[in-house]
N, C-alpha and C positions, 0 to 999 in steps of 0.2 A: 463117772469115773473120778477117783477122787487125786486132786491135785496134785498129791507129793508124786504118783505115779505118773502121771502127764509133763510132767516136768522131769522127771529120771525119763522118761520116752524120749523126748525131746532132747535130753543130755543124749544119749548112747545113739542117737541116728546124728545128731553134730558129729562126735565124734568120728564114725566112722563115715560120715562125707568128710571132717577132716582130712582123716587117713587116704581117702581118694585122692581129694585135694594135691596132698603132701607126696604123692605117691605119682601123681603126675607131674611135679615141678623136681621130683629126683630125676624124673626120665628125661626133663626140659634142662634142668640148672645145673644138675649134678649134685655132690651132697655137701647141704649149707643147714644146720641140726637146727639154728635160731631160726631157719623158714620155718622148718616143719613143726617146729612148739609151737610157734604163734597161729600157723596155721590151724594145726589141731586145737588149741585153746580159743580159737576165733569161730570157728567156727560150730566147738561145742557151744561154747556161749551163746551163738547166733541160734543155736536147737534151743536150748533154754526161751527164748526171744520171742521164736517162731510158735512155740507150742503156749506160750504166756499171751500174747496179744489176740486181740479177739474181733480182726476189722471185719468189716463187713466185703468182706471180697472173697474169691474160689481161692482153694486153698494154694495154688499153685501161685496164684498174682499174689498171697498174701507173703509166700514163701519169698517171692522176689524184691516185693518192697522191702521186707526185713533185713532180707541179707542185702541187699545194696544201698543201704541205710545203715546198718550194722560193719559193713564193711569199705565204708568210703575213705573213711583216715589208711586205712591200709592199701587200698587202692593208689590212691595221692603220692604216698612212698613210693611204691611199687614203680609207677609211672614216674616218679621223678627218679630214680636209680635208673629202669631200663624200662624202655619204653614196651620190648616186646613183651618181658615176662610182666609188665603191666595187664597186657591186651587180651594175655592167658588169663590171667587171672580173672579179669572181668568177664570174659565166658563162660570162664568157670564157676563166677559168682551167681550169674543167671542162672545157667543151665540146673549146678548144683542146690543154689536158693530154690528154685522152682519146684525140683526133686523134693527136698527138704519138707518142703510145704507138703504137698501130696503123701509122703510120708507121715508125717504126724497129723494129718489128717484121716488119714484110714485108721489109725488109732482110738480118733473119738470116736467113733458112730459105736 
């Protein structure tokens, strides 16, 4: 598969785990537009990330480390504003990181 495509992959599935993301902190925060950019643009970036590195791990643990790697400075805030909408988030960092991986992993084969 050749790169430029693997990486637009891994853009558009950020993306919309973004829009999940941001889509569950409307239903938690209510509406705050600076979450949901950052959100969405963190977590595209974090697909770019995920489909660029090439660890030797199952794609789901590779999807995890990235994104909770990629997402720790936001985390840190997060938790230092409010501790709950910290706690979601970091579930969501899992849960959605883990997805992420497994996603752009069915892509390569």
């Amino acid at each position: 598969m050749k790169k430029t495509f693997k990486y637009l992959y891994g853009w558009l599935i950020g993306i919309i785990v973004g829009i999940i993301c941001s889509i569950f902190f409307l239903i938690i925060n209510g509406k705050d537009p600076i979450l949901f950019i950052t959100l969405i643009l963190n977590w595209s970036l974090c697909g770019i990330l995920i489909s660029a590195v090439d660890f030797n791990l199952k794609p789901a643990k590779k999807g995890l480390v990235v994104s909770l790697m990629f997402n720790v400075s936001l985390l840190i805030i997060t938790f230092a504003s409010n501790a709950s909408q910290g706690l979601w988030l970091l579930v969501l960092t899992v849960l959605l990181g883990s997805a992420s991986g497994l996603l752009i992993s069915i892509n390569k084969k």
